[in-house]
C-alpha positions as CSV (number, residue, x, y, z in Angstrom):
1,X,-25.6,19.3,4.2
2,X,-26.9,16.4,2.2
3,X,-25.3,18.5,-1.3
4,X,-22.0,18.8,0.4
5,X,-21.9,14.7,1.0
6,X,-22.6,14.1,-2.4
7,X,-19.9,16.5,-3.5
8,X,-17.6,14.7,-1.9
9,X,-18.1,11.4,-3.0
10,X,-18.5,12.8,-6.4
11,X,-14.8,14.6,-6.4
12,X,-13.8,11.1,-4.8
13,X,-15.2,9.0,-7.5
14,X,-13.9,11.2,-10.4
15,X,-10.3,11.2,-8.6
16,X,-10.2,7.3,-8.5
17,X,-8.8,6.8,-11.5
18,X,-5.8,9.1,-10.8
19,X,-4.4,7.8,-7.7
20,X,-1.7,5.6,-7.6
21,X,-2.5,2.2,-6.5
22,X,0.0,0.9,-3.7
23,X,2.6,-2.0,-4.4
24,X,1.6,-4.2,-2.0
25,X,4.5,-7.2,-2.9
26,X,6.7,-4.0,-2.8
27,X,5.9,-2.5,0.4
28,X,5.7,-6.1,2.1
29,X,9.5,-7.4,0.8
30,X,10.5,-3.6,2.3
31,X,9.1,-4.3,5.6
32,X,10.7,-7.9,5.1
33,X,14.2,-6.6,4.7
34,X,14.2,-3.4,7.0
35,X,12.6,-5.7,9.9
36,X,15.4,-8.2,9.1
37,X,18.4,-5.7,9.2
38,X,17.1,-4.4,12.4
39,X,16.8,-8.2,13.6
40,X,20.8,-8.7,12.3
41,X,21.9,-5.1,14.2
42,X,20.6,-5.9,17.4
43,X,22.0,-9.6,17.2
44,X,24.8,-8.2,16.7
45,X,24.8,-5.9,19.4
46,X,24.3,-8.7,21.6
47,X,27.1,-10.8,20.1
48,X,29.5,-8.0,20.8
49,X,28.5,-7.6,24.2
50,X,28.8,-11.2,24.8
51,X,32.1,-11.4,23.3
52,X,34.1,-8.3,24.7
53,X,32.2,-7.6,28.4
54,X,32.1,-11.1,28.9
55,X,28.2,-11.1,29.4
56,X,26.7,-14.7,29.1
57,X,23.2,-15.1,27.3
58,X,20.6,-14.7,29.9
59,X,22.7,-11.4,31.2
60,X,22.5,-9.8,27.6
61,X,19.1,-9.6,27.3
């Protein structure tokens, strides 16, 4: 049991160096901008309602 253990933190160790290291600045402006265009879609939504069904604020919500 113990050999199996260190075989696998062996393979992990020797794989290290292969394994593409995550864009962190990358991921984090995606998240930024998808979370924002969500935001802007359901503002709009809103803004439609309000304007054509003659919802007020509090109603649209």
């Amino acid at each position: 049991m113990a050999n199996n253990q260190k075989l696998k933190d062996n393979y992990q160790e020797s794989i290290k160096p292969f394994q593409p290291k995550p864009s962190y600045v990358a991921n984090c402006l995606k998240a930024f901008l998808v979370g924002g265009i969500i935001c802007t879609l359901g503002q709009a939504i809103q803004n439609f309602y309000i304007a054509f069904f003659d919802f007020n604020e509090k109603n649209s919500r």
